[in-house]
N, C-alpha and C positions, 0 to 999 in steps of 0.2 A: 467265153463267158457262158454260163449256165445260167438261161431263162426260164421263165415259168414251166413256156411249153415242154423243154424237155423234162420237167415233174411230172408233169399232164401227161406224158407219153408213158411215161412209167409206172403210173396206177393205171393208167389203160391198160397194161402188159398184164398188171398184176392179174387185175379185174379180170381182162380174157382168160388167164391161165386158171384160173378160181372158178369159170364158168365153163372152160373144158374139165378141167378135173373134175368136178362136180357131177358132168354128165356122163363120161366116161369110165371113171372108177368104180369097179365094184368092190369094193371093202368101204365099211361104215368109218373106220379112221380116216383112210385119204380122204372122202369125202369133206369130210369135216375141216382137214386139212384144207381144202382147196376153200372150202366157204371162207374163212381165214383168211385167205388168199386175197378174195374178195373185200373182204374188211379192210383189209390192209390197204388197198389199190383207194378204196374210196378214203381213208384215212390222209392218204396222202394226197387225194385234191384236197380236201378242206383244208389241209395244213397250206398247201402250194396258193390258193386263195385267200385264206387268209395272211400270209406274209405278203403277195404282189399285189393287191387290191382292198383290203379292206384293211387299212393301216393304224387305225383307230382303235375298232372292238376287237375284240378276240372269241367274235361268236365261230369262228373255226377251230379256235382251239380247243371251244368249251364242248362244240360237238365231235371231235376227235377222240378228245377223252373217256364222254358220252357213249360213241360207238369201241371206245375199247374196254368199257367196262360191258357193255351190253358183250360185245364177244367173248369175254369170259366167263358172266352166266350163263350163257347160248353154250358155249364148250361144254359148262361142267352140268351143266342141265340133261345135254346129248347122249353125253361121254355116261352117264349116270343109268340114262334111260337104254343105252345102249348097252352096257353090262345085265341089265335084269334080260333084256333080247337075247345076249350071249348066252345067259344061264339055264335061257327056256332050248332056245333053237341050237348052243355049241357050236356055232360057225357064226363067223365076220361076213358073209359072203352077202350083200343087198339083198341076189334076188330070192334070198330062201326066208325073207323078212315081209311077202306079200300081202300077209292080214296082220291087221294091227288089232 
C-alpha cells in the first residue's frame, strides 16, 4: 500500500532535482526547467497533506492550484524577459547574463 510518505519522498526528489538543476545548468531554459521542478515536488506535499490529514478543507488544494498558477506567470514572465536578454546578448548561456 502506498502511504503518504512515499508522496513525501517523491516531491522531495522532485524538489532536490529542481535545486541541482538550478545550480548547475548553465542555459536560462533548464534553469527554468528545473525551478518547475521545484513547484512541482512542493505541489505534491500540499496535495499529499491535504488528502492524509486535513480531510475536511481543501486549503492544499486551494494552494496547489495557487502555486500552479503562480508558475505559469513566473514561466511566461521569465521566458518573456528572457527573449529581450536573447535579442541583446544572442546566447542562452547564464554566465554571459552578468549585468542586468
Amino acid at each position: 500500500m502506498i502511504g503518504m510518505y512515499h508522496y513525501l519522498f517523491i516531491g522531495l526528489i522532485l524538489f532536490l532535482i529542481g535545486i541541482l538543476g538550478s545550480m548547475l545548468a548553465k542555459n536560462v531554459i533548464k534553469v527554468l526547467i528545473a525551478i518547475e521542478f521545484m513547484l512541482t515536488g512542493i505541489n505534491i506535499n500540499f496535495v499529499t497533506f491535504a488528502k492524509f490529514v486535513d480531510g475536511i478543507n481543501y486549503n492544499g488544494y486551494v494552494l496547489t492550484l495557487f502555486y500552479t498558477g503562480l508558475g505559469a506567470v513566473e514561466l511566461a514572465v521569465a521566458l518573456y524577459i528572457f527573449y529581450l536578454m536573447y535579442k541583446k546578448k544572442e546566447s542562452d548561456n547564464i554566465e554571459r547574463y552578468s549585468e542586468l
